[in-house]
N, C-alpha and C positions, 0 to 999 in steps of 0.2 A: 505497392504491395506492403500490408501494415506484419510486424516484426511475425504478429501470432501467425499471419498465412504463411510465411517463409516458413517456421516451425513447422503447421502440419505438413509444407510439401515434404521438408528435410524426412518428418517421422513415415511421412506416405512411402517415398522410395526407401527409406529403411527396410519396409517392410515385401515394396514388390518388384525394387528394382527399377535402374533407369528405361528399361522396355516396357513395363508398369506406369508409366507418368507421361501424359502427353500437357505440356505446358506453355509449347508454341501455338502462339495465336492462330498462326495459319492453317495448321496439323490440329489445330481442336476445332476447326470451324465445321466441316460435318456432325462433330457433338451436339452443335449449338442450335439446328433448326431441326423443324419438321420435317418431313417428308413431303408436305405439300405448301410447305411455306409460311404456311401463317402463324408460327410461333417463335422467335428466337431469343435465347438469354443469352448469360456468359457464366464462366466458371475460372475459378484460380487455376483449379487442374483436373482435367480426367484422369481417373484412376484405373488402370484395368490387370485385376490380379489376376493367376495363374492359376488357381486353380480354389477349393474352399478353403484351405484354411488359411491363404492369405484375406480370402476374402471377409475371413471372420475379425481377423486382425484387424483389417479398414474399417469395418463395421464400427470395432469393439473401438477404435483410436477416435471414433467419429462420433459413437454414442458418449465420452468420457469428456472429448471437447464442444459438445453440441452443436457437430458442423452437418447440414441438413444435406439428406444423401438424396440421386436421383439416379435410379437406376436405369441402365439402357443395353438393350439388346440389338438388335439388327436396324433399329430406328428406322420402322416403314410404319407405324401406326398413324391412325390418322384420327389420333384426339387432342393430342398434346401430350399426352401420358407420360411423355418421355425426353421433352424441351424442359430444360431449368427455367428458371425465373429471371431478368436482368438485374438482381442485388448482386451478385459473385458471390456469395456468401455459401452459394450451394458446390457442394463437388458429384461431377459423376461417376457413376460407377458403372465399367461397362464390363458385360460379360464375355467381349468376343474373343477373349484367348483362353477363357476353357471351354474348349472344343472338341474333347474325347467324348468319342463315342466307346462306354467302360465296358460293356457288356451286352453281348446277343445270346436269347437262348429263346432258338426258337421252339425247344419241348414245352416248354412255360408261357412262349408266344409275347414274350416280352421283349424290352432292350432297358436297357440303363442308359441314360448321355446327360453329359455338364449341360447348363444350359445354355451355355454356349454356341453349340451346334446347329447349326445352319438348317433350316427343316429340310431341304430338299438332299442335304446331308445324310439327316434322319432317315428320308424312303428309300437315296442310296443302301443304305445299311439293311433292313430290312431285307430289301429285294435281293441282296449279296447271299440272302441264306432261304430263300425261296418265299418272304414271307412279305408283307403289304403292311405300312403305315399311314394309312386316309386322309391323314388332313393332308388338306390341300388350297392353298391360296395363290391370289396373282405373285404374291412376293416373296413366294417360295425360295427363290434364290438369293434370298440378302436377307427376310425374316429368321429370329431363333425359338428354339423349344421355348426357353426362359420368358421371352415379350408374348409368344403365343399361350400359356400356361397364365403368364400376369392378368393378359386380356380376356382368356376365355373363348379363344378364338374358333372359327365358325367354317365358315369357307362352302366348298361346294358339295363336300362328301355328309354333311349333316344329317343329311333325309336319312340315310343310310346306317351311321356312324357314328353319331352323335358329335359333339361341338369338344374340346381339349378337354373338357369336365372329365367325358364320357371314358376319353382315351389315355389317361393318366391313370395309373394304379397306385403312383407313392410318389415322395418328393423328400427329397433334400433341400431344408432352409435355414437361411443365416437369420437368426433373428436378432430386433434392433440394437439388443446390449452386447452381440458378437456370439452367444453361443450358438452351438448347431444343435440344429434338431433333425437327425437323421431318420428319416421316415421310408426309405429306400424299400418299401415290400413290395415284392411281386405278387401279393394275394389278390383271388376274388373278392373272397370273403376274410371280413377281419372286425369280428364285433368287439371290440375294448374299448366302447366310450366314444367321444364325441370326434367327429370325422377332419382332424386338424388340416386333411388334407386339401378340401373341399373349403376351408377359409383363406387360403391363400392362391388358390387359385381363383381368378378374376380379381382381387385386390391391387393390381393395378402397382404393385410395389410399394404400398402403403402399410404393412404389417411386418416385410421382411422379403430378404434377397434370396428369394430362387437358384439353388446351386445345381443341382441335380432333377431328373426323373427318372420315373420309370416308366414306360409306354406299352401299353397294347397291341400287338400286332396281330395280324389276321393271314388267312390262308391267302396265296396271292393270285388276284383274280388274272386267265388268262384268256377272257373271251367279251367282249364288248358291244355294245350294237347303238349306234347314234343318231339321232332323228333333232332337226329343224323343221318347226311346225308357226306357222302364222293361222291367226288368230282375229275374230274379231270384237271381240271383248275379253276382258280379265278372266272374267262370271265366265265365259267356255272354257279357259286353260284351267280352272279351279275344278271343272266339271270333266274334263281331259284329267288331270291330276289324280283325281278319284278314281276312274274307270284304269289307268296305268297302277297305279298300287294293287287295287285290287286283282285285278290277271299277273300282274309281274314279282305282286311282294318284293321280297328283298334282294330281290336284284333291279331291284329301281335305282340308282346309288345319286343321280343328281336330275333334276328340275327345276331350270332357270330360266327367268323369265327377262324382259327386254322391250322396252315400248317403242314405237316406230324410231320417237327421238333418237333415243337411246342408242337407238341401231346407226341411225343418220350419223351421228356425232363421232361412232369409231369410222365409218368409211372415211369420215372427210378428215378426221388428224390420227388415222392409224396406218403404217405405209402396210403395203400386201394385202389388204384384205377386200372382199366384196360379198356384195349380197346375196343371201344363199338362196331367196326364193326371186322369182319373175318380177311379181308383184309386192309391191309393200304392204305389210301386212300392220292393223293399229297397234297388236301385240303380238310379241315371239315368243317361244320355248326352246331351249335346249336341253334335250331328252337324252340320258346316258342311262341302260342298263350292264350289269358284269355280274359273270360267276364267275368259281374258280376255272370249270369247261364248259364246252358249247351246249346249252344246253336250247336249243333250237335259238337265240336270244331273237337275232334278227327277225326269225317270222314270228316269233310272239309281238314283238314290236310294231311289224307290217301288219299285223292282225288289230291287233289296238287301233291303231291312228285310219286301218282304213274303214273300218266303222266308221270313225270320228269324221272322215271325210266323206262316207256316204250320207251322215246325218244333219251336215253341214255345223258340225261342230268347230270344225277346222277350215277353213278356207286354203290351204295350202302343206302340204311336207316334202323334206327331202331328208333322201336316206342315206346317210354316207356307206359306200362301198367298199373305203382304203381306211389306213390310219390317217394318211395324209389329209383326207379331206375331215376325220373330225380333227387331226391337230387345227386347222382352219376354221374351225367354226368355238373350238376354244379359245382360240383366239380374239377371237371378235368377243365373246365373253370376258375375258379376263384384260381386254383393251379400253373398258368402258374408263378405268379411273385415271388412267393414263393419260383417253382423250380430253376428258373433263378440264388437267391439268393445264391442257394445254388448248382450250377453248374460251376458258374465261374463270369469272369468278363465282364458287360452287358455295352453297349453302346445305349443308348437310343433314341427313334425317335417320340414322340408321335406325330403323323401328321394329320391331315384332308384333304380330297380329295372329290372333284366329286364322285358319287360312280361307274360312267361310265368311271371314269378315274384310279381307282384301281389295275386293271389287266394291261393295261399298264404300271402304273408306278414301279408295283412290279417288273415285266419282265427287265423293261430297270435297276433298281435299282441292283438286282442279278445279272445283265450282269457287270455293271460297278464297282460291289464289288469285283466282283470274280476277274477281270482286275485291282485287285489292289496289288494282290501278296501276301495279308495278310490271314495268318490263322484262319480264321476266321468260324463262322456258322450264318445267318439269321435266325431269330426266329420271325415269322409273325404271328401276330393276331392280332383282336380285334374286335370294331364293325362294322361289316361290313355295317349292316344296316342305320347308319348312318353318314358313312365316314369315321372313326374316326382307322384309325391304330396303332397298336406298333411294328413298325418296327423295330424291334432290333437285334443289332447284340454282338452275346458273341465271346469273346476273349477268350485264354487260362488262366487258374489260372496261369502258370507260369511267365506270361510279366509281365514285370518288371513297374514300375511308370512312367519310361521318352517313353515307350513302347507305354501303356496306351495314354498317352497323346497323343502322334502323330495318333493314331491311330482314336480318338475322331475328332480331328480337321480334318483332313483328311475325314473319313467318314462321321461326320457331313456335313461338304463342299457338299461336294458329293451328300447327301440325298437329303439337304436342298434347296442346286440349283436346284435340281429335280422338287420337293412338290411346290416350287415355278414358276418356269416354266409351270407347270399343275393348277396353278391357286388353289395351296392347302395353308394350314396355317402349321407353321411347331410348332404351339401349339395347343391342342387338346381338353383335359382333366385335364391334368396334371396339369397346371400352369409353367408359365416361370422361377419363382423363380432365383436363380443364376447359371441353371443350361444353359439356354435357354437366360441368360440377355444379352449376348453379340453376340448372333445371333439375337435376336431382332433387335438390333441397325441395325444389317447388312441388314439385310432383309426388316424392314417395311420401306415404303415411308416417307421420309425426312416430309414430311406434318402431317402423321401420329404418327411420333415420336414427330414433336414441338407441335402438340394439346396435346398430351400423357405430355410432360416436362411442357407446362403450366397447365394443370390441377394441377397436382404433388407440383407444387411453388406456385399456388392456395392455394389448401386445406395446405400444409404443408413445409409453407417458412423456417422453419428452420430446414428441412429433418430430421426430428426424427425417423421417423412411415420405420422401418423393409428398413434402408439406404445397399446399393449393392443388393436389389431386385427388381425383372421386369425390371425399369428404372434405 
């Protein structure tokens, strides 16, 4: 370790204390990887302050000695977003001990929390005062505000709720030379210029360190009604899709979809779960509507779908009766990335599309994989109701790394020129992280990359803030 790294740990824990400094190798190695493996660096030291203004202090120590920061939150993404680099030259900055939840006021239907906080933390909180925070992901229990806010994150309640954009009203950030920019409002409305709020979220940690937010909450629904529906093409659940909004409106809240695969792949590496229809259907749905009370849900729901079965739109539904049987069928949804992990090697596509544009692109996408020779299987899901795919394709556990690789670039190419032609994005949910940073470049308009690079040497001329991410 060279004399300057000993200095910045000494001035690090100056500032945040020996409970603030993880610098044993074996106690930072959770720091150091992905979530799904395939990224690992190393670091002198993780940092993790106590609250903002030590965090500004790190910042300001970091931007002074031009030591490249990499922020980290609950480390469940799945781009890289949030893996260092192997120089050591970068330190992380993790924000899991601020963790206050500052402020509930449900007249204003808001909350305040560091970002620190644990999302499913967050819906605790909410619910403790009668009131609902939506997002909702598989990793609700180990993801926080802060990497959800960074990413932009999506999840199930989108249709309904919108995506962390929607669901943020203000934000507290450390920006790269250490001052804070306290932006904490709880308003709807706030016309004073240009919306600083909405730049930092989905920046991926690349403009400055997320301290704080402010969140929207909502009335808290207390009536539900859940349908599993098999399908025999995409083009019917798109056409189901349509005909459910329409009679349900806004108490649609989720519409997710699941390809035979997809389904196969959680029975066989997910323990407890089984299949919800007789027969296996090409494609699934999982159909969630909620108000705040009953407002007939279920028979608008039985009304829907049995149409759809008298017209042979559907080939199959079940209707859950308990909670227990839809926690069951959430589960087999939110077990998909899980199994993935532990079936083989996944190539990833998180894409957004037209939703009228879905079923085509799937069609033509399986056509031009399959014409690639490669052993491969498609594992399609995600949310259909709001465009938002995971087109993914697993490889065999046995391809080898230089395998792997070609197979990435190759299929990537392939998808990407796709989702792009269809007027799709070829990021989603996920965040571009460095998984997606060099299809960026490829992809977006030369115009859109230079506004992107100057913002970036804006806020942070001497590229500290989370350097080989997004841009």
């Amino acid at each position: 370790m060279s004399e300057n790294t000993k200095e910045l740990i000494a001035q690090l824990r100056a500032i945040v204390g020996d409970a603030g400094l993880v610098t044993d190798a074996e106690q930072q190695a959770p720091y150091l990887k992905d979530w799904l493996g395939k990224w690992e660096g190393r670091v002198s030291v993780v940092v993790r302050p106590a609250d903002t203004a030590q965090t500004a202090e790190v910042v300001r120590l970091c931007h002074l000695t031009h030591t490249p920061i990499v922020t980290q939150g609950g480390n469940t993404g799945m781009s890289g977003g949030a893996t260092p680099d192997d120089s050591g030259a970068q330190v992380i900055l993790s924000t899991t001990r601020m963790n206050r939840i500052r402020d509930v006021d449900p007249i204003n239907n808001t909350m305040t929390v560091d970002a620190g906080v644990i999302l499913a933390h967050a819906q605790d909180a909410a619910r403790d005062v009668g009131r609902y925070f939506p997002l909702s992901l598989g990793a609700e229990g180990s993801c926080t505000v802060g990497g959800n806010l960074a990413t932009n994150a999506g999840g199930i309640a989108v249709l309904r709720f919108g995506n962390m954009r929607e669901l943020a009203l203000g934000l507290e950030v450390v920006l790269p030379d250490g001052r804070i920019w306290n932006g904490l409002r709880g308003l709807r409305k706030d016309n004073t210029g240009y919306d600083l709020r909405d730049l930092f979220i989905g920046s991926e940690g690349t403009l400055g360190v997320i301290t704080g937010a402010v969140l929207k909450l909502f009335s808290q629904p207390h009536a539900r009604a859940t349908a599993w529906v098999g399908a025999d093409s995409l083009a019917q659940l798109a056409e189901l899709l349509a005909r459910t909004r329409a009679r349900c409106g806004d108490r649609l809240v989720a519409f997710e979809m699941m390809s035979a695969a997809s389904l196969a792949l959680v029975l066989q590496h997910v323990a407890d779960t089984r299949a919800p229809l007789a027969q296996p259907a090409a494609f699934n749905a999982l159909i969630e509507l909620a108000d705040t009370e009953d407002t007939g849900l279920q028979g608008m729901l039985e009304e829907v779908l049995g149409q759809a079965l008298e017209e042979e739109l559907v080939c199959d539904a079940m209707f859950c009766t308990s909670g227990t049987q839809s926690t069951a069928l959430w589960k087999i949804r939110e077990g998909i990335s899980q199994a993935q992990v532990r079936a083989g090697k996944v190539i990833k596509h998180d894409i957004a599309l037209p939703i009228s544009a879905i079923a085509p692109f799937v069609a033509r996408a399986e056509a031009a994989i399959a014409g690639c020779g490669l052993a491969t299987e498609v594992i399609n899901f995600g949310h259909l109701g709001d465009g938002n795919l995971h087109f993914n394709v697993m490889i065999p556990l046995s391809a080898s790394y230089d395998e792997v690789k070609q197979a990435t670039l190759l299929l990537n190419r392939l998808v990407h020129d796709l989702v792009t032609e269809m007027s799709g994005s070829i990021s989603a949910e996920h965040g571009v992280g460095q998984l997606r940073r060099d299809e960026l470049r490829h992809y977006k308009a030369p115009v859109e990359m230079e506004l992107m690079l100057r913002i970036k040497q804006a806020f942070d001329p001497n590229l500290i803030m989370n350097p080989g991410k997004l841009v």
